[in-house]
MOPAC internal coordinates of N, CA, C and O (Angstrom, degrees):
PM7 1SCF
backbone

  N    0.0000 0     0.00 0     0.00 0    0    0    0
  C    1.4521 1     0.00 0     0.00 0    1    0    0
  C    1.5293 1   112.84 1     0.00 0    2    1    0
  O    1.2310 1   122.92 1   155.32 1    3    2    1
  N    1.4968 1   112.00 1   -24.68 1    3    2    1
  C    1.5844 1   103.69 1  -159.80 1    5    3    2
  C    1.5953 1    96.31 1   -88.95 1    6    5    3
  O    1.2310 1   113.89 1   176.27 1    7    6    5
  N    1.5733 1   129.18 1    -3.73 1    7    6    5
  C    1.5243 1   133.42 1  -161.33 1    9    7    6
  C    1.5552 1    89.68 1  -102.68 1   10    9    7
  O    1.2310 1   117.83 1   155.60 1   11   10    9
  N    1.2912 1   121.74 1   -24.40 1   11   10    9
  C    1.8888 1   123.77 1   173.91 1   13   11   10
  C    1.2405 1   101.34 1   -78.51 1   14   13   11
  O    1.2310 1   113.89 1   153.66 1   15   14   13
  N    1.1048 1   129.17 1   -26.34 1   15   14   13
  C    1.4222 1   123.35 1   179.69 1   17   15   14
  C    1.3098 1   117.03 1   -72.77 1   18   17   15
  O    1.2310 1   118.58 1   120.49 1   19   18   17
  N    1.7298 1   120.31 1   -59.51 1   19   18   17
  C    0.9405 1   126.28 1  -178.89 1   21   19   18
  C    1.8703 1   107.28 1   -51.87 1   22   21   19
  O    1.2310 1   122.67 1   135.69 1   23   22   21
  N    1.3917 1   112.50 1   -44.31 1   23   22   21
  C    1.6005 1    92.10 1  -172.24 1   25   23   22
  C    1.3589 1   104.07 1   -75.18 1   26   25   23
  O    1.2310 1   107.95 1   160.04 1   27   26   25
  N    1.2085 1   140.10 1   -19.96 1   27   26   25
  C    1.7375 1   130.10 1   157.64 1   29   27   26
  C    1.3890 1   115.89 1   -14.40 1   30   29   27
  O    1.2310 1   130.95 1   107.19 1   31   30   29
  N    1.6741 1    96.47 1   -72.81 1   31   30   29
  C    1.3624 1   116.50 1  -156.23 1   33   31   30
  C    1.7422 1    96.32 1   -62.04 1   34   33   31
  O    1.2310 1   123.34 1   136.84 1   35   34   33
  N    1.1141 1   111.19 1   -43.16 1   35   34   33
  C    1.8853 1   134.46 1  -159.98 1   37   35   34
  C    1.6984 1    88.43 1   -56.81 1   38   37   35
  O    1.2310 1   121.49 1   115.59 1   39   38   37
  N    1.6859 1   114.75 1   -64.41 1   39   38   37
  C    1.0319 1   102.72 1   171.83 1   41   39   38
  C    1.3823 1   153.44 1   -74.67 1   42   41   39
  O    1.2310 1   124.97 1   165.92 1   43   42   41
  N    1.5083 1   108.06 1   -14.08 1   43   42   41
  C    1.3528 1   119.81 1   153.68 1   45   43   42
  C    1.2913 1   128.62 1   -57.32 1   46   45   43
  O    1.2310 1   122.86 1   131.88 1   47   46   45
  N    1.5647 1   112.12 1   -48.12 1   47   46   45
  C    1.7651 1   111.75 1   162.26 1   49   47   46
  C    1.5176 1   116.12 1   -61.22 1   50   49   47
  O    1.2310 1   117.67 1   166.88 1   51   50   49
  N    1.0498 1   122.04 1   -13.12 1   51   50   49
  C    1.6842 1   112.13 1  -175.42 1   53   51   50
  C    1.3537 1    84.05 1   -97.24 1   54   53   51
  O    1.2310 1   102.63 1   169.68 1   55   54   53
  N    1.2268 1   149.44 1   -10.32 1   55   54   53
  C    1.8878 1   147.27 1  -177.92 1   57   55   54
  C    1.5820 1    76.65 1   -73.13 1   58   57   55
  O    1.2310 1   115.83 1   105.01 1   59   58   57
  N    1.1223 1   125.53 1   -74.99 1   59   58   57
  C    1.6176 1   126.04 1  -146.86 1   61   59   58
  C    1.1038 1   114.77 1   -76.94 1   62   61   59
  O    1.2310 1   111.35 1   154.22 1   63   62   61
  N    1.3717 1   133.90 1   -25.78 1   63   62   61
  C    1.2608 1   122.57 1   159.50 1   65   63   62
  C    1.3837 1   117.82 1   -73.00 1   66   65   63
  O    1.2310 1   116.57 1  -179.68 1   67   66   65
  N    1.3198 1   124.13 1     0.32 1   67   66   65
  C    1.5010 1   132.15 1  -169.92 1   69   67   66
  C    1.7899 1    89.02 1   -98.84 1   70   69   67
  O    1.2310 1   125.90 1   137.77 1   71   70   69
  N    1.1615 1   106.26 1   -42.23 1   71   70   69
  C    1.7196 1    94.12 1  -171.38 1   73   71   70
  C    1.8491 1   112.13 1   -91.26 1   74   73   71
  O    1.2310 1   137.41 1   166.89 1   75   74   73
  N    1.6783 1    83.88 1   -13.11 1   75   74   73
  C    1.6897 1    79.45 1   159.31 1   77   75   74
  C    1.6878 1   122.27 1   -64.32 1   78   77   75
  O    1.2310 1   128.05 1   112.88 1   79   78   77
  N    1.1459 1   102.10 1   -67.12 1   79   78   77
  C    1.7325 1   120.68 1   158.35 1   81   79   78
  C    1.3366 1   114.66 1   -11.88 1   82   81   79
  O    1.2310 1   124.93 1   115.57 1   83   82   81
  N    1.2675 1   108.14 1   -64.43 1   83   82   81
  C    1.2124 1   103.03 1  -170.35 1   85   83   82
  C    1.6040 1   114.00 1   -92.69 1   86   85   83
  O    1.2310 1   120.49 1   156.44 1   87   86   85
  N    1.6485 1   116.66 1   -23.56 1   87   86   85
  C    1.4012 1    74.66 1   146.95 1   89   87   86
  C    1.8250 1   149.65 1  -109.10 1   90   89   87
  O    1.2310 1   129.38 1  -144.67 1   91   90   89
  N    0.7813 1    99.52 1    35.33 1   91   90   89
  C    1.5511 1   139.61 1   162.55 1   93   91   90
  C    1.3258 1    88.54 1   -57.70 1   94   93   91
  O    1.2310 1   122.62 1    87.70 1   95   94   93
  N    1.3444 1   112.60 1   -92.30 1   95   94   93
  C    1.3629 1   122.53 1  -161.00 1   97   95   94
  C    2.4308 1   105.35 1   -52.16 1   98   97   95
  O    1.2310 1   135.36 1   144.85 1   99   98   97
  N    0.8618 1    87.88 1   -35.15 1   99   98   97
  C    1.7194 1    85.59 1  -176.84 1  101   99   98
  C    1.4356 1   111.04 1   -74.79 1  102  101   99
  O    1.2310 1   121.67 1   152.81 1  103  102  101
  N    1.5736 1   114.40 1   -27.19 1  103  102  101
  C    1.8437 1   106.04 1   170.70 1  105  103  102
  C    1.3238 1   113.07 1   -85.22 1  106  105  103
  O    1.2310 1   114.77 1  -165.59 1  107  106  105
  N    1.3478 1   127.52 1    14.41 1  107  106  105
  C    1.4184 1   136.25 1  -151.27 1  109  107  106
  C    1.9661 1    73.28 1  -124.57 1  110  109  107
  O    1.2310 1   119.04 1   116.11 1  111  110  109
  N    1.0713 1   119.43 1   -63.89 1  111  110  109
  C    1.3415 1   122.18 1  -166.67 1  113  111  110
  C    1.8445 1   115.77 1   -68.43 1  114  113  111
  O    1.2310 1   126.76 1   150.45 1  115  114  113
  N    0.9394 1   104.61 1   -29.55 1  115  114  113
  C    1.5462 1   127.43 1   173.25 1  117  115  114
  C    1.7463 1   100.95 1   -86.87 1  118  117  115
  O    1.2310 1   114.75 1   141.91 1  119  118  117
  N    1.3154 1   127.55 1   -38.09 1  119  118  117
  C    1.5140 1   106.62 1  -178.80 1  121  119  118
  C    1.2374 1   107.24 1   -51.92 1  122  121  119
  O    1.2310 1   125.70 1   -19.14 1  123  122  121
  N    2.0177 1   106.65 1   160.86 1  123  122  121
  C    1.4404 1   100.46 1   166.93 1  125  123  122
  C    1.4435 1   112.35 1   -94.43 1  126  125  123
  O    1.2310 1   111.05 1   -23.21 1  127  126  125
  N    1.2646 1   134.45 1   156.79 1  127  126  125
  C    0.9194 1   132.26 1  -178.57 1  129  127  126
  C    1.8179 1   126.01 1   -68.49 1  130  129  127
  O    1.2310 1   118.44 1   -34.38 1  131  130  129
  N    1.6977 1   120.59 1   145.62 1  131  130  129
  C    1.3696 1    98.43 1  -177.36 1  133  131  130
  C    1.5259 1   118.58 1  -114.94 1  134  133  131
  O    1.2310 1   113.49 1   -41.03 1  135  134  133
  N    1.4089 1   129.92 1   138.97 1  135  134  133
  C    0.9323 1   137.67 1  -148.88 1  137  135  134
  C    1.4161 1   141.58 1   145.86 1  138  137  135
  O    1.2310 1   118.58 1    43.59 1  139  138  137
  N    1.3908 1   120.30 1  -136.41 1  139  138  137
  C    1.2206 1   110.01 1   167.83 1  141  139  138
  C    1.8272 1    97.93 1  -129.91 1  142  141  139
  O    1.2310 1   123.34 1   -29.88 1  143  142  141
  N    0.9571 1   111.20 1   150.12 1  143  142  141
  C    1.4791 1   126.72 1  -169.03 1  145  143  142
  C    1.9990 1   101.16 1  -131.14 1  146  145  143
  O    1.2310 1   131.62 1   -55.82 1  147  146  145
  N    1.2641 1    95.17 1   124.18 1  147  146  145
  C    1.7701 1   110.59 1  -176.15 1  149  147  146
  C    1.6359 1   112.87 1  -116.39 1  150  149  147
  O    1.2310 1   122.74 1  -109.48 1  151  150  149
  N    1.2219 1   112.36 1    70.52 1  151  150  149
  C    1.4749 1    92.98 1   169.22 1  153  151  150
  C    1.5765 1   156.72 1   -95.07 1  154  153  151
  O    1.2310 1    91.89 1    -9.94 1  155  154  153
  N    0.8778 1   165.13 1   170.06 1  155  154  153
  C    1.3747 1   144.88 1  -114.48 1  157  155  154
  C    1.4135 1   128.64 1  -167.97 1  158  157  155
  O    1.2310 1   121.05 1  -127.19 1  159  158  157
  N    1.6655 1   115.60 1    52.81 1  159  158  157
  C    1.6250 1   117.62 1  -148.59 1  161  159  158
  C    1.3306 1   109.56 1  -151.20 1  162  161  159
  O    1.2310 1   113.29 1     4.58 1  163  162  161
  N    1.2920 1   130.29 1  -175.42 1  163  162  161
  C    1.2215 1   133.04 1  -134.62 1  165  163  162
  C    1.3890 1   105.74 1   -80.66 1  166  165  163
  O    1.2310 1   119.37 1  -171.64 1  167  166  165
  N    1.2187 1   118.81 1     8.36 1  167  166  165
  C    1.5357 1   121.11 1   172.81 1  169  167  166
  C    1.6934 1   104.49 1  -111.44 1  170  169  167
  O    1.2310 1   120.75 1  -170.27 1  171  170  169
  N    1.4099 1   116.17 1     9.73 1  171  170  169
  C    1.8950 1   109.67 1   178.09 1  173  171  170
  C    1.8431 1    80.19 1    95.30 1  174  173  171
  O    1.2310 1   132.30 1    23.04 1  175  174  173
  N    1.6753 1    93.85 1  -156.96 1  175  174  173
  C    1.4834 1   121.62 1  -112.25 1  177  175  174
  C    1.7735 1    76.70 1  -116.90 1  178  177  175
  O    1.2310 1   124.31 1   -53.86 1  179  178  177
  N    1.5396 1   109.33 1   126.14 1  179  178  177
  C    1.8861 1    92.25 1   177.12 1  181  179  178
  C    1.3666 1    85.02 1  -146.71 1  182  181  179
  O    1.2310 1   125.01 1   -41.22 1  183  182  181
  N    1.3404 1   107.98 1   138.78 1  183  182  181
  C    1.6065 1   128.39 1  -167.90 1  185  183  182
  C    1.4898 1   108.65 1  -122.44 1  186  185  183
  O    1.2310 1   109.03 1   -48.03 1  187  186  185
  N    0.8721 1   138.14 1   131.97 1  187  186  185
  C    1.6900 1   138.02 1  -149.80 1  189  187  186
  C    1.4033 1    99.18 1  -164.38 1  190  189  187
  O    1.2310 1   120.60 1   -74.15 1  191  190  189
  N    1.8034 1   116.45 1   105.85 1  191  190  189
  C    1.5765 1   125.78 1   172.38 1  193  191  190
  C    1.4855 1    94.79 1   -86.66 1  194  193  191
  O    1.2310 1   121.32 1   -38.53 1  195  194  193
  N    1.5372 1   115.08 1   141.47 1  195  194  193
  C    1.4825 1   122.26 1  -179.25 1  197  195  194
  C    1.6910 1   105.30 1  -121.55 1  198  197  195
  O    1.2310 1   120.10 1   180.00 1  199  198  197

């Protein structure tokens, strides 16, 4: 019983660092970017410091 336990726990922490990860990775993908931003379209030339 005490070797079912341990992989419980084993696999529950690899759940949470997995949903940490990922969302890590989605506010990283959702930030806006900082800088200067140049874009390039059917209205001409628009330059936007963020």
């Amino acid at each position: 019983m005490p070797g079912n336990r341990n992989v419980l726990f084993l696999i529950i922490g690899a759940l949470i660092v997995a949903v940490g990860v990922l969302g890590y990775n989605l506010y990283q993908t959702k930030k806006q970017p900082e800088g200067l931003q140049i874009n390039v379209g059917p209205n001409g030339l628009k330059i936007e410091s963020k």
